[in-house]
C-alpha positions in Angstrom: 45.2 51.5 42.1 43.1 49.7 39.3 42.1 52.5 36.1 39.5 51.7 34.2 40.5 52.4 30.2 36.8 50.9 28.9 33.5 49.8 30.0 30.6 48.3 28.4 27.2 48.2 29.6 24.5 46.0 27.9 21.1 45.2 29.3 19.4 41.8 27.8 16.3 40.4 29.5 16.4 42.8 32.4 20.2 41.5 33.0 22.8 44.4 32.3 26.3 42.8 32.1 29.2 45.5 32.5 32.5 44.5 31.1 35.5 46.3 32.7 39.4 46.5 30.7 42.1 48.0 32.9 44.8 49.5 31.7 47.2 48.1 34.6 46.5 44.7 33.6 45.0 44.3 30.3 44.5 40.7 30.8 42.3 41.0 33.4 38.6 41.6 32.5 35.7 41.5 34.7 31.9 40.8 34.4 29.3 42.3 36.7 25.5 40.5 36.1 22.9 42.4 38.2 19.5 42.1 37.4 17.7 45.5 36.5 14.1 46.1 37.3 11.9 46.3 34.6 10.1 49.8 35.1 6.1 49.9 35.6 3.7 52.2 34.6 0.5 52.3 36.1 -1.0 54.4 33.2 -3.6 52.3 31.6 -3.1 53.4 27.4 -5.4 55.4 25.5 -8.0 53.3 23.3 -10.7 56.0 22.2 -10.2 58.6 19.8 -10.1 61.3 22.6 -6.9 61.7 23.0 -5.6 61.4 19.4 -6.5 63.0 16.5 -5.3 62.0 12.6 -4.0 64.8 9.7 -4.5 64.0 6.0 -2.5 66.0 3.6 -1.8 65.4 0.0 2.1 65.5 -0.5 2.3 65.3 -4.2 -0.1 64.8 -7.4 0.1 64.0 -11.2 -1.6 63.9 -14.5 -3.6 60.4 -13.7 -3.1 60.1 -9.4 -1.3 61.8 -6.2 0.5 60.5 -2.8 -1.3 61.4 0.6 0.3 61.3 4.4 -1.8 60.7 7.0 -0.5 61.5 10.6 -1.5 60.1 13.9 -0.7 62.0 16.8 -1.3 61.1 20.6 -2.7 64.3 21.8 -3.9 62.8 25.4 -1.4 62.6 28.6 -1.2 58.5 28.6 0.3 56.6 26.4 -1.6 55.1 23.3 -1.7 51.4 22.5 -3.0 51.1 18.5 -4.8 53.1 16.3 -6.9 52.6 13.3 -7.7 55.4 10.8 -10.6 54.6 8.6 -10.7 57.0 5.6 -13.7 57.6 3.3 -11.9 58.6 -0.3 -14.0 60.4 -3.3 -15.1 58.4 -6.3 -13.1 57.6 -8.6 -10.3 56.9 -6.5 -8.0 53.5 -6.7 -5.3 52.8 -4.3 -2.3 51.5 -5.5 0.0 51.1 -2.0 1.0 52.2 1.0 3.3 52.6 3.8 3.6 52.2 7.5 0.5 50.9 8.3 -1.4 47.8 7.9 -4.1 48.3 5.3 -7.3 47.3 3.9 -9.2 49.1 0.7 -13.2 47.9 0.0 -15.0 49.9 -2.1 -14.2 54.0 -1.3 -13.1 52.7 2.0 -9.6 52.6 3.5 -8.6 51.2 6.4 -5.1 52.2 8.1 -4.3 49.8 11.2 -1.0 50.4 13.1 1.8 47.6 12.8 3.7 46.2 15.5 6.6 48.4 15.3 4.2 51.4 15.1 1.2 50.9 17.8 2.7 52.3 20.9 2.5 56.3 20.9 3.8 58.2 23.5 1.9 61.3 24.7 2.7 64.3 22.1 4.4 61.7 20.0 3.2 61.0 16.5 3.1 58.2 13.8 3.3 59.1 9.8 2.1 56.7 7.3 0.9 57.5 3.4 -0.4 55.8 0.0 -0.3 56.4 -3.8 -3.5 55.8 -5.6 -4.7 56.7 -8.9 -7.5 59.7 -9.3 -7.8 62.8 -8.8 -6.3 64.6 -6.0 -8.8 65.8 -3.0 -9.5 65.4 0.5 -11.4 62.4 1.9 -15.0 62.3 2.2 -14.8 61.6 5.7 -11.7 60.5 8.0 -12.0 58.7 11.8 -9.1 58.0 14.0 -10.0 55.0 16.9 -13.8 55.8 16.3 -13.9 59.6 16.3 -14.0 62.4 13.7 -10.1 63.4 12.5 
């Protein structure tokens, strides 16, 4: 009778390779390769603003500027494939950085476009991302998430 005391499973490249130690013969190892089939999904991903909506919330503020969050969620029931949240800030307001997400800042303009490791949203599932900026403390003028209103 051959007992299995270990196994290891990994799965590279659609291959898993299973590695087997007995206990009976702990010289003896054995490698299983079987190729595993990539799933499918014939879901075609969300790319309008319809099913996902952005949240903008001012975390913390000081004498001369404040930190923001702004939250993407995928509200729809397919997955989402990028998103871009264009925010209008008030006067008067600088940006100074931010944080998971790729952005951009023209004029009272900013930008937020998701990053690699971020772009792919499962239905119900949700992204956080944030800046610091210098100026006062308010909501933005105006705020867009894939072309529709936050």
């Amino acid at each position: 009778m051959l007992v299995v005391t270990a196994t290891v499973a990994t799965v590279v490249a659609g291959t898993m390779t299973v590695l087997f130690v007995t206990r009976d013969a702990p010289r003896v190892v054995t490698v299983e390769r079987t190729h595993v089939a990539t799933p499918t999904t014939s879901a075609a991903p969300v790319r309008s603003g319809g099913g996902v909506k952005a949240g903008y919330a001012v975390r913390s503020k000081w004498k001369d500027g404040f930190n923001a969050e702004v939250t993407v969620t995928n509200i729809g029931s397919q997955p989402l494939q990028g998103w871009t949240v264009q925010l209008q800030l008030p006067p008067g307001v600088d940006l100074t950085s931010t944080w998971g997400a790729t952005a951009e800042h023209k004029a009272n303009k900013l930008t937020l476009r998701s990053q690699s490791w971020n772009t792919y949203l499962e239905p119900g599932g949700s992204i956080r991302m944030g800046f610091e900026a210098k100026g006062k403390a308010a909501d933005p003028v105006s705020c867009t998430v894939n072309g529709s209103p936050c």
